[in-house]
C-alpha atoms as an extended CHARMM CRD file, in Angstrom:
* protein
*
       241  EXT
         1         1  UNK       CA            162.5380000000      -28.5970000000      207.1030000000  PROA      1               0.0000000000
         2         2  UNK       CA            163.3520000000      -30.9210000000      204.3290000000  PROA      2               0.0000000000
         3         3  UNK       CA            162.6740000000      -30.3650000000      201.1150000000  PROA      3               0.0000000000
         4         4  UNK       CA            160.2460000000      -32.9530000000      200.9470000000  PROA      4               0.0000000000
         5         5  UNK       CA            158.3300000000      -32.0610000000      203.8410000000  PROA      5               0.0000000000
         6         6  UNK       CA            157.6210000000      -28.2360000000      202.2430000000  PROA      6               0.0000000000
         7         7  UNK       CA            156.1750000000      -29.6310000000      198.8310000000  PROA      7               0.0000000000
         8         8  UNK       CA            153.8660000000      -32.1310000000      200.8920000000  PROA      8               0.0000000000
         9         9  UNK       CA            153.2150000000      -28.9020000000      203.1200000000  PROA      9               0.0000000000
        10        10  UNK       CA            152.6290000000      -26.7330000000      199.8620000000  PROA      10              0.0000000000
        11        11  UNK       CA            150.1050000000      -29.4440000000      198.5860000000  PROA      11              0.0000000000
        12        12  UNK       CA            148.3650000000      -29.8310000000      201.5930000000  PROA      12              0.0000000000
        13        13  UNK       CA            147.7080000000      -26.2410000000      201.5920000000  PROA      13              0.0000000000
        14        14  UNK       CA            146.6120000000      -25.7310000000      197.9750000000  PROA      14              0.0000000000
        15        15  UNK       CA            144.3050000000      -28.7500000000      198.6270000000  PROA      15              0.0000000000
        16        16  UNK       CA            142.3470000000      -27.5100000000      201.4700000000  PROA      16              0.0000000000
        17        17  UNK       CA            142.0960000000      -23.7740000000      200.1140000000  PROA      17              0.0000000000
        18        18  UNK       CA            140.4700000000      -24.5630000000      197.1490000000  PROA      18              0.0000000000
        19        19  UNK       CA            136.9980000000      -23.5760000000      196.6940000000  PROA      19              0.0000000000
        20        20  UNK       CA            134.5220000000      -25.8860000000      194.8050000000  PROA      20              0.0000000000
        21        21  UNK       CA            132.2730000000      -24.0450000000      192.3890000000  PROA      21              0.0000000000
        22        22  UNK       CA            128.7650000000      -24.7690000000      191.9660000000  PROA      22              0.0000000000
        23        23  UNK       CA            127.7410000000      -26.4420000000      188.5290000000  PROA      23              0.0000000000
        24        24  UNK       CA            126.1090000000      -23.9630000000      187.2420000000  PROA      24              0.0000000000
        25        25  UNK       CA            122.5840000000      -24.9710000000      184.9030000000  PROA      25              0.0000000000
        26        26  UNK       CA            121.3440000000      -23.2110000000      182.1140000000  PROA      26              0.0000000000
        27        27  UNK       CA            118.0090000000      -22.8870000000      182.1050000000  PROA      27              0.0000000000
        28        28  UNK       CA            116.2970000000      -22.8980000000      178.5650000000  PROA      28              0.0000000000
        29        29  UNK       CA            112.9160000000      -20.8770000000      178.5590000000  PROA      29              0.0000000000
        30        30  UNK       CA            110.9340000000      -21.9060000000      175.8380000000  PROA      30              0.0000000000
        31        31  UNK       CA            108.5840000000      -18.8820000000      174.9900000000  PROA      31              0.0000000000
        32        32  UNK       CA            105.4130000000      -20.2470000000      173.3520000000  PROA      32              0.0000000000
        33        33  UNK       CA            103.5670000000      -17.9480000000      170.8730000000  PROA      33              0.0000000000
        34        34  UNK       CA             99.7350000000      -18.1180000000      170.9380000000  PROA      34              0.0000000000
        35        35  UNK       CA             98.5300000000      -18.3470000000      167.5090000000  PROA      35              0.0000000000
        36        36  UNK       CA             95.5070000000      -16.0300000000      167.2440000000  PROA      36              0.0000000000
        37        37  UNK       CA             93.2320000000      -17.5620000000      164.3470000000  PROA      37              0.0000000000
        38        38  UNK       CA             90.9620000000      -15.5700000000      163.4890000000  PROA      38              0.0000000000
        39        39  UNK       CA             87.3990000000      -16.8920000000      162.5300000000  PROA      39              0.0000000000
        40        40  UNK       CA             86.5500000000      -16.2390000000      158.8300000000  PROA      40              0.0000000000
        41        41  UNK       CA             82.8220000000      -14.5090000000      158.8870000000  PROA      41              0.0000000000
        42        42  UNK       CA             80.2220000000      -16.7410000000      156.9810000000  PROA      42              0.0000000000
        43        43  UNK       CA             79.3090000000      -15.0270000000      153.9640000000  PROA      43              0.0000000000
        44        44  UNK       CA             75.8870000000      -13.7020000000      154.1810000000  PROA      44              0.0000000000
        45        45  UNK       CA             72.5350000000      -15.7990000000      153.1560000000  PROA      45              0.0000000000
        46        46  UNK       CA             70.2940000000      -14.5230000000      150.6700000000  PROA      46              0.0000000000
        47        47  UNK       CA             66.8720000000      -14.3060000000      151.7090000000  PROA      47              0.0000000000
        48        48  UNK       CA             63.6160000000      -13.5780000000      149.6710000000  PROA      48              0.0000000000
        49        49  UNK       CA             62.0460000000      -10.5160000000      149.1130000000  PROA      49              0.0000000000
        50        50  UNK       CA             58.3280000000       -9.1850000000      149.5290000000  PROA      50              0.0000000000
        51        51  UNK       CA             57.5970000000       -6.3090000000      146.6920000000  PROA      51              0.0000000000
        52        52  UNK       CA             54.4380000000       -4.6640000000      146.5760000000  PROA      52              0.0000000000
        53        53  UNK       CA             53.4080000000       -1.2780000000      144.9590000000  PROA      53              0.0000000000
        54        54  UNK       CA             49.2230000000        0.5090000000      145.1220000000  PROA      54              0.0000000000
        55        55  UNK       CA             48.3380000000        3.5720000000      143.8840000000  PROA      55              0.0000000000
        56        56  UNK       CA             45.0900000000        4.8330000000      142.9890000000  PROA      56              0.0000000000
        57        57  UNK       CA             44.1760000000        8.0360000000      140.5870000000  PROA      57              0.0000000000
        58        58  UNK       CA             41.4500000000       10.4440000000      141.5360000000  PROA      58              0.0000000000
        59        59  UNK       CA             39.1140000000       10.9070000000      139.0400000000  PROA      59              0.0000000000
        60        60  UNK       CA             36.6130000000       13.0150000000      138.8620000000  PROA      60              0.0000000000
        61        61  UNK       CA             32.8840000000       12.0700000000      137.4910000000  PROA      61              0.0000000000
        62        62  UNK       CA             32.8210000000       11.9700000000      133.5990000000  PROA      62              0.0000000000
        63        63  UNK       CA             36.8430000000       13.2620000000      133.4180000000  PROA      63              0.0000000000
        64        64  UNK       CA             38.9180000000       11.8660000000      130.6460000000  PROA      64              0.0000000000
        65        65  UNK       CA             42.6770000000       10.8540000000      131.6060000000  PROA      65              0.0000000000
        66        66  UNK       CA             45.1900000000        9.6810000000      129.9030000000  PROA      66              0.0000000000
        67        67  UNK       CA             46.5800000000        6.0250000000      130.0050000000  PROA      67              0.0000000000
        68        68  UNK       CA             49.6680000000        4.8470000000      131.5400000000  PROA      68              0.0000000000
        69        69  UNK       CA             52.5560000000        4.2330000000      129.2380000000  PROA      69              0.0000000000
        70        70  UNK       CA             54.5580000000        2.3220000000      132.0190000000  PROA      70              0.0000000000
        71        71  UNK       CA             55.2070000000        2.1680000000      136.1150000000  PROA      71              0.0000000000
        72        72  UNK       CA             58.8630000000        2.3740000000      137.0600000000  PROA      72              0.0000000000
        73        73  UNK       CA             60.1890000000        0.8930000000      140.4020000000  PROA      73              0.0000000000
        74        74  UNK       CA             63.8910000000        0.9280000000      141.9870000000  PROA      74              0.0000000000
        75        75  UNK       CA             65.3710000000       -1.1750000000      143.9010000000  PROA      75              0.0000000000
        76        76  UNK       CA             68.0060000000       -0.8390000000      147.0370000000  PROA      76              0.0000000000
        77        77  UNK       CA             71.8450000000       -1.7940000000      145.5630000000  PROA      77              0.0000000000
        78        78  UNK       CA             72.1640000000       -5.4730000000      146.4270000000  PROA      78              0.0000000000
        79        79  UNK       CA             69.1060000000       -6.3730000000      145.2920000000  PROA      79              0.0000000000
        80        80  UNK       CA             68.7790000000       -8.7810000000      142.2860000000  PROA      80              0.0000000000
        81        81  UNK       CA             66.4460000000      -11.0010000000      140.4530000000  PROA      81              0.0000000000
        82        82  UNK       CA             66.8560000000      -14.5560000000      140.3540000000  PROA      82              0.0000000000
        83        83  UNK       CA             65.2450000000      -15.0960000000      137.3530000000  PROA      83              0.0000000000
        84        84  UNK       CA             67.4680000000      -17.1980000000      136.0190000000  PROA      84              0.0000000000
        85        85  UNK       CA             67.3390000000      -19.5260000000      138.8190000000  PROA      85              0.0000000000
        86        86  UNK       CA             64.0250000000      -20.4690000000      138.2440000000  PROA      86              0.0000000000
        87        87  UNK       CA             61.3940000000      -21.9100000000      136.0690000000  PROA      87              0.0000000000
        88        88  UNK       CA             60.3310000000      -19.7150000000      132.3780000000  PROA      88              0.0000000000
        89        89  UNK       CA             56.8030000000      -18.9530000000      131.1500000000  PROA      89              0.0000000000
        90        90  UNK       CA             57.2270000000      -18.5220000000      127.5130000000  PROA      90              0.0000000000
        91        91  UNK       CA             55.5420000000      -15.1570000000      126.3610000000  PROA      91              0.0000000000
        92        92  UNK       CA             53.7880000000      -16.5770000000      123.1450000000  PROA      92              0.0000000000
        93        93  UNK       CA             52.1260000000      -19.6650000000      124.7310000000  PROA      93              0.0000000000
        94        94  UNK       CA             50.4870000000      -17.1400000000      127.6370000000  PROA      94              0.0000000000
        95        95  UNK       CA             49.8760000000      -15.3260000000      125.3410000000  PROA      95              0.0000000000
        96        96  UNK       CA             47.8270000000      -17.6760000000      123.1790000000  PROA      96              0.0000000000
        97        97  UNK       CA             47.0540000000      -20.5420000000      126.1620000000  PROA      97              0.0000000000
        98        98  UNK       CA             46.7050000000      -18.5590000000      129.4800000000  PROA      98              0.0000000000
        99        99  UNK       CA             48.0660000000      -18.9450000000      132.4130000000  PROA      99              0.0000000000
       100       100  UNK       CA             47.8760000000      -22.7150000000      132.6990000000  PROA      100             0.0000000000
       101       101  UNK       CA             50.4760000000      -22.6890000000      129.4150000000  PROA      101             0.0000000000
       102       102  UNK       CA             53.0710000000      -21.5840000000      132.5890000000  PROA      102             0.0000000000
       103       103  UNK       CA             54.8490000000      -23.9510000000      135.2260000000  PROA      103             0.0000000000
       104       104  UNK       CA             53.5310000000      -23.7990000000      137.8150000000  PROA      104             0.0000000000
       105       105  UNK       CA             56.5060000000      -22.8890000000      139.9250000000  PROA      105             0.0000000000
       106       106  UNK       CA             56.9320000000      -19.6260000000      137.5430000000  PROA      106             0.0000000000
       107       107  UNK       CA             54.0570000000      -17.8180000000      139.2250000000  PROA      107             0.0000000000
       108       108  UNK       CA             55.6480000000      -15.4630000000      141.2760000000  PROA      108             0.0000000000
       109       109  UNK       CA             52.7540000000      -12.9580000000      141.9300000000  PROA      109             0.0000000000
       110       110  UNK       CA             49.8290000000      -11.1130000000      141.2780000000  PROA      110             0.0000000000
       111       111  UNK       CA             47.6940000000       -7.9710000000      141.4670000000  PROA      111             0.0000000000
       112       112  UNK       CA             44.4420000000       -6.1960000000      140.4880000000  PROA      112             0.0000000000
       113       113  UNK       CA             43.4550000000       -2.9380000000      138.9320000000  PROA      113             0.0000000000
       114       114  UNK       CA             40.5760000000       -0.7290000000      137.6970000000  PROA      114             0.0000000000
       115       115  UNK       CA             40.7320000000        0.6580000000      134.1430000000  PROA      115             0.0000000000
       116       116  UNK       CA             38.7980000000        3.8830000000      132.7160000000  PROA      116             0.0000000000
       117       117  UNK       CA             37.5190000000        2.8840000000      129.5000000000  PROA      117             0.0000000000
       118       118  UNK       CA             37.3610000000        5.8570000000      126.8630000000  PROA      118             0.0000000000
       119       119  UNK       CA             35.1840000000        5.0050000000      124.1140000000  PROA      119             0.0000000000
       120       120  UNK       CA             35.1570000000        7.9290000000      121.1120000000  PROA      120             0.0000000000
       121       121  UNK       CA             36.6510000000       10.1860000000      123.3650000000  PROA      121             0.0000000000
       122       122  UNK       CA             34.0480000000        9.8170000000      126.5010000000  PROA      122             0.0000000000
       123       123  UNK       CA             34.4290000000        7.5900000000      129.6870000000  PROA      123             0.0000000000
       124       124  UNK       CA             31.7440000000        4.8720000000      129.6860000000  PROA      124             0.0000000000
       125       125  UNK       CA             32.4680000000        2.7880000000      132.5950000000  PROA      125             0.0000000000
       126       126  UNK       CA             35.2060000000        1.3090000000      134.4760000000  PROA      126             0.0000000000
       127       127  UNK       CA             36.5010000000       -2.1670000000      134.1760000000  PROA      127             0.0000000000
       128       128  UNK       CA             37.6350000000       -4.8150000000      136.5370000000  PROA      128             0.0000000000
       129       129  UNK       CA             41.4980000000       -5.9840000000      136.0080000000  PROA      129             0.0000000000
       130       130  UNK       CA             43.6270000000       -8.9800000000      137.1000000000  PROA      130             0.0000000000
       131       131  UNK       CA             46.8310000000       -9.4670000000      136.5290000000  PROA      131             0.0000000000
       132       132  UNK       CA             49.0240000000      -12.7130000000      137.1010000000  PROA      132             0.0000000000
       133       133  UNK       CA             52.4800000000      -12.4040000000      137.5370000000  PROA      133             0.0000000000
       134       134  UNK       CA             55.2310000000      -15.0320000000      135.9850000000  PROA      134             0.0000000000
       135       135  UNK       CA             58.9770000000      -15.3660000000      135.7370000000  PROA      135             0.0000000000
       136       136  UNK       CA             59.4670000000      -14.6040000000      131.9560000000  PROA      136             0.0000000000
       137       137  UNK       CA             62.8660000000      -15.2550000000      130.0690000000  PROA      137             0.0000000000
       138       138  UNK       CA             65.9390000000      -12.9290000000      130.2530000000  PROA      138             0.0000000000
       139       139  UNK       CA             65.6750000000      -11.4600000000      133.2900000000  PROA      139             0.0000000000
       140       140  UNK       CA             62.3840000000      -10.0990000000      132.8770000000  PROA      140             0.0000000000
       141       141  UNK       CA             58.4750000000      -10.7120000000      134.4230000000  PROA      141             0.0000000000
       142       142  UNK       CA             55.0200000000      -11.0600000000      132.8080000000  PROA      142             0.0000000000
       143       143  UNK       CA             52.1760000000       -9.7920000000      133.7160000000  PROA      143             0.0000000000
       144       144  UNK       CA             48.7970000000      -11.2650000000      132.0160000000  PROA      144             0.0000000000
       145       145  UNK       CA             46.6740000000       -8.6730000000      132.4270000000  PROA      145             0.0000000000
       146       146  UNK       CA             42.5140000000       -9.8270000000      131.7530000000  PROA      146             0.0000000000
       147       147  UNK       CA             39.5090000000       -7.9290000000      131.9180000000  PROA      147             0.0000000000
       148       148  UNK       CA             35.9760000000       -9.5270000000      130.4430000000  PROA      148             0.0000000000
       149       149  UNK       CA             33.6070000000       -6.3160000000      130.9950000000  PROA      149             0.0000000000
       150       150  UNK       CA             33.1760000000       -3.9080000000      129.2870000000  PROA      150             0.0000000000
       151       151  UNK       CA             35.0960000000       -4.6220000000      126.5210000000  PROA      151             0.0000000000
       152       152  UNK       CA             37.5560000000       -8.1030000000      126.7920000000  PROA      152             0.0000000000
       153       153  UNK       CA             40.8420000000       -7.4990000000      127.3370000000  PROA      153             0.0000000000
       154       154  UNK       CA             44.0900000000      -10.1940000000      127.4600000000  PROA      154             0.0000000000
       155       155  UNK       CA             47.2320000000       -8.0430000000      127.4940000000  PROA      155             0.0000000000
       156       156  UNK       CA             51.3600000000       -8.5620000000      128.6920000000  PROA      156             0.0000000000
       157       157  UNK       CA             52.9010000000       -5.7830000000      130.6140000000  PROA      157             0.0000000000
       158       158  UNK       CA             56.5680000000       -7.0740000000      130.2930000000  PROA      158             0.0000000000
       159       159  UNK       CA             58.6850000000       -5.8010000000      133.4500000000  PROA      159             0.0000000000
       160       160  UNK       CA             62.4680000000       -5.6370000000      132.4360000000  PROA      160             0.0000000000
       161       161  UNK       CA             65.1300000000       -5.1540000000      135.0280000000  PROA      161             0.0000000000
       162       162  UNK       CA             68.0880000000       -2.7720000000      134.2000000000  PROA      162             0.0000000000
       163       163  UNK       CA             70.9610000000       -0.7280000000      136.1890000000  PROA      163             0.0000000000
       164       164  UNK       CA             69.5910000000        2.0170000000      137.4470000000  PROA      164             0.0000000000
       165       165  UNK       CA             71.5600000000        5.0210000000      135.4870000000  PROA      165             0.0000000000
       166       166  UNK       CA             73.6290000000        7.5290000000      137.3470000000  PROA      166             0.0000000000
       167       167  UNK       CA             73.2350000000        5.9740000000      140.7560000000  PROA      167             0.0000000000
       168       168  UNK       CA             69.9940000000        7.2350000000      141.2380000000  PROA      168             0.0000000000
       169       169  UNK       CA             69.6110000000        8.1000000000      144.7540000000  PROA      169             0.0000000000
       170       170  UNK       CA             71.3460000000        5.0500000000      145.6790000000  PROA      170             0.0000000000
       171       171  UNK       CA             69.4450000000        2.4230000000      143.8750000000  PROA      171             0.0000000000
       172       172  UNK       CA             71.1430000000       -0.3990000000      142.4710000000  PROA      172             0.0000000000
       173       173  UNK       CA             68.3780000000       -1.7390000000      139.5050000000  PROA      173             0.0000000000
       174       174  UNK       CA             65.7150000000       -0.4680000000      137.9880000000  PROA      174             0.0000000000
       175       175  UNK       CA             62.6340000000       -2.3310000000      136.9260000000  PROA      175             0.0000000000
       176       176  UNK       CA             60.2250000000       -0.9750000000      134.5510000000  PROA      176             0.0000000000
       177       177  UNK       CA             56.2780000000       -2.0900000000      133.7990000000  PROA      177             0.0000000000
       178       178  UNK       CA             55.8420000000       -1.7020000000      129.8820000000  PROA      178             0.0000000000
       179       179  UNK       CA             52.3320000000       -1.5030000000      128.8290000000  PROA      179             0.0000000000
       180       180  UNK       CA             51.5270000000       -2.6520000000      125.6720000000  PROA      180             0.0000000000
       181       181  UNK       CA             49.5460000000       -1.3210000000      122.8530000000  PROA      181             0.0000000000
       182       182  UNK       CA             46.8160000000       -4.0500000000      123.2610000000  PROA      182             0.0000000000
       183       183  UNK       CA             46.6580000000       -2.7250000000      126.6710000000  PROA      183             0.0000000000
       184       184  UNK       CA             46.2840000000        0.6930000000      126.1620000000  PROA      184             0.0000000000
       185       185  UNK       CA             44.1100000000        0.1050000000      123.4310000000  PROA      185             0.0000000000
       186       186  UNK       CA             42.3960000000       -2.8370000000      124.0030000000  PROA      186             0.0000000000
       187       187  UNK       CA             39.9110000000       -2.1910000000      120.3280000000  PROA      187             0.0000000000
       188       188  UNK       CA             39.3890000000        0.5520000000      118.0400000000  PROA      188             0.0000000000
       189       189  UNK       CA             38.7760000000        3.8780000000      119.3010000000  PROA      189             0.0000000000
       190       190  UNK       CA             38.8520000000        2.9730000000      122.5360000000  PROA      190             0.0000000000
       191       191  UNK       CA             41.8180000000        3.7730000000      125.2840000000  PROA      191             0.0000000000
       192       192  UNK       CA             41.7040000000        1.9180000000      128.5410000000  PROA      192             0.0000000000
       193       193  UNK       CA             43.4410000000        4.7790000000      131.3900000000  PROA      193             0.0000000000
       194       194  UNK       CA             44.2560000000        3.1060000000      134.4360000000  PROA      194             0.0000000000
       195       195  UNK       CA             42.5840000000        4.7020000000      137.2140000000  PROA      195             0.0000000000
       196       196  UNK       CA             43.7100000000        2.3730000000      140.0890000000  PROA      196             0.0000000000
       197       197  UNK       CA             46.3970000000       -0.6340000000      140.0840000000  PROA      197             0.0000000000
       198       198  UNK       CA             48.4020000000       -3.0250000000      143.0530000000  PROA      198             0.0000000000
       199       199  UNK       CA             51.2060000000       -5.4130000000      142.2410000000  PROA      199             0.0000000000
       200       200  UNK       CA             52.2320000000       -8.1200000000      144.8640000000  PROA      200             0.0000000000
       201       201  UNK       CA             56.0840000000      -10.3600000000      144.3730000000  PROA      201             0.0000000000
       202       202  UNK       CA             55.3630000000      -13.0030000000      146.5270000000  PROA      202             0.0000000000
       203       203  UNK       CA             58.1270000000      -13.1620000000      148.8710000000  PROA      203             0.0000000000
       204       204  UNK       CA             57.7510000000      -17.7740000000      148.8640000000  PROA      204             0.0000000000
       205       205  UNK       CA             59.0790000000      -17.3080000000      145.5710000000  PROA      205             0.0000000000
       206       206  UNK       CA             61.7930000000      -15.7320000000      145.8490000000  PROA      206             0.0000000000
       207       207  UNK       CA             61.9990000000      -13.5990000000      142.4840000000  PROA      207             0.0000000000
       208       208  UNK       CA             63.9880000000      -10.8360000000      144.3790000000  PROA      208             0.0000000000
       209       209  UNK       CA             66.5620000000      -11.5350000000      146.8990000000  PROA      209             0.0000000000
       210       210  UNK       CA             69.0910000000       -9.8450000000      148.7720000000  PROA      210             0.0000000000
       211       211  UNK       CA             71.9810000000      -10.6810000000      151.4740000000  PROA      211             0.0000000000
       212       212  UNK       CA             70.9110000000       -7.6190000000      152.9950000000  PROA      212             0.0000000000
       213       213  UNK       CA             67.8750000000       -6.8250000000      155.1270000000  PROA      213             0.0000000000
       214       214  UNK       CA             66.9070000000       -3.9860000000      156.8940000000  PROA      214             0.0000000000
       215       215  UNK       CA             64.2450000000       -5.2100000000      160.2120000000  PROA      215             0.0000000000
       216       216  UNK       CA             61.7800000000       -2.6310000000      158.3960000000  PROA      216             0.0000000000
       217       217  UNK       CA             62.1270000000       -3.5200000000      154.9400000000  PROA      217             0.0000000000
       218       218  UNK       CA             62.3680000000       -0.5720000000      152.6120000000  PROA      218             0.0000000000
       219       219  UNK       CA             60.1580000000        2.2630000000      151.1710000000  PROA      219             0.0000000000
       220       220  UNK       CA             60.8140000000        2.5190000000      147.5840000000  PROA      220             0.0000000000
       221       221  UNK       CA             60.3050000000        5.4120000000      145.1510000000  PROA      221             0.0000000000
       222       222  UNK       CA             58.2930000000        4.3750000000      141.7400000000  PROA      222             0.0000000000
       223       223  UNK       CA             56.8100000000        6.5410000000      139.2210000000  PROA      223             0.0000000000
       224       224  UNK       CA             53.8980000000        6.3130000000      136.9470000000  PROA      224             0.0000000000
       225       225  UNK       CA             54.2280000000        7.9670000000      133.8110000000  PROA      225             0.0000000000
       226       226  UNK       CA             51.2600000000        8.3920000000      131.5450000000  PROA      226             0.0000000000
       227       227  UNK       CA             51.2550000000        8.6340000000      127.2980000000  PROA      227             0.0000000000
       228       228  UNK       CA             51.3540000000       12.1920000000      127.6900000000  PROA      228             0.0000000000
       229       229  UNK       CA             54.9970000000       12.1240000000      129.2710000000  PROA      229             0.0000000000
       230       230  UNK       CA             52.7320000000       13.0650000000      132.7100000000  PROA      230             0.0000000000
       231       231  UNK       CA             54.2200000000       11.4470000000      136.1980000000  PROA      231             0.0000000000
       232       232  UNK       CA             52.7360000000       10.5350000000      139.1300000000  PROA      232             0.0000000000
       233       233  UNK       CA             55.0330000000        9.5710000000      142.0890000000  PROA      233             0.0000000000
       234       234  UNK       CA             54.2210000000        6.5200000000      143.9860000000  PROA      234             0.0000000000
       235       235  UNK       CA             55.3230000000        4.6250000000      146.6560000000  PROA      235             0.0000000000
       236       236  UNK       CA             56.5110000000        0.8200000000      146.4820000000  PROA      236             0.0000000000
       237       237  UNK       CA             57.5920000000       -1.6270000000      149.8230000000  PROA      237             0.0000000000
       238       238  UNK       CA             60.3310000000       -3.9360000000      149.6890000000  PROA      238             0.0000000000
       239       239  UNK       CA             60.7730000000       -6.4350000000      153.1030000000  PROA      239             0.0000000000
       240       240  UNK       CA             62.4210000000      -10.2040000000      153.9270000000  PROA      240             0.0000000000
       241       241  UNK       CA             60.3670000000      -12.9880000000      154.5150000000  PROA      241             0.0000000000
């Protein structure tokens, strides 16, 4: 065999033995990540309170008791007053004008009550109380207290609201009925003892409020505590309207 026959053998050979490879393809997997947002949670909406306290003293025929020095009421932590959201009744001009010497939009409630009246030591008869409640300034309420028989009487009971001290069994304010002097006695020698008294805060205005709201309201704990340093435990409602 020439020599030029083997190479064209040789290449012949090489050609037909080689083995194509398959292309190979890369296949790119794109991994998506789900973004999980999560939803932010609406803050709470305040809503407006109901508040209403009664209490009534048993007294027995011709029985001499002492007068009530002031009513104290606490309220659930998250409760506040809005006082300062709203429209102010000045204290002097009720004082000397009445109740129509208030906006109109600072009425926020009202109540009635039945005072003992003392007169040189002995009871001689009972008198019929109203009270009108407005939004006063500085946080606090007023409550025009008027009476036209036996004796006249045009009193004030400011309510102030404070942080209740020590975390009293979980209560986050404290608000406090003051009576007055003028109240307690309305003349000379004569002492007006309250024998039976209800408060309403009308709910439509909104005086209290609170994000939270319990489907059966709240039972309160309030005292009333008499001249003498004497209490009487009473109870007070609190509920969303």
């Amino acid at each position: 065999m020439s020599r030029a026959r083997a190479l064209a053998l040789i290449l012949v050979t090489v050609l037909c033995g080689a083995v194509a490879l398959p292309a190979t393809s890369t296949a790119k997997t794109t991994k998506k990540t789900a973004k999980t947002t999560k939803a932010k949670a609406k803050p709470a909406k305040e809503r407006n309170l109901d508040a209403s306290f009664e209490t009534t003293l048993s007294v027995a025929p011709g029985q001499v008791i002492q007068p009530t020095k002031a009513i104290t009421m606490w309220v659930p932590k998250g409760v506040r007053s809005a006082s300062e959201k709203m429209p102010t009744c000045d204290p002097a001009r009720l004082a000397a004008e009445g109740a129509g010497a208030c906006p109109p939009k600072s009425l926020v409630g009202e109540g009635q009550g039945t005072g003992l009246i003392i007169t040189g030591g002995k009871p001689t008869g009972n008198e019929t109380l109203t009270v009108t409640l407005f939004n006063g300034p500085g946080n606090t309420l007023l409550g025009l207290t008027l009476g036209t028989t036996p004796i006249p009487i045009n009193a004030i009971v400011t309510t102030t609201v404070s942080k209740a001290s020590g975390g009293t069994y979980g209560y986050g304010q404290m608000m406090r009925f003051a009576f007055p002097e003028t109240l307690i006695h309305p003349q000379p020698d004569v002492t007006a003892s309250m024998v039976s008294l209800s408060a309403h805060l009308n709910g439509k205005a909104g005086w209290l409020r609170s994000k939270s709201c319990p489907r059966k309201g709240w039972s309160l704990g309030a005292l009333l505590t008499s001249v003498d340093g004497g209490e009487t435990a009473i109870m007070a409602d609190l509920a969303c309207v």
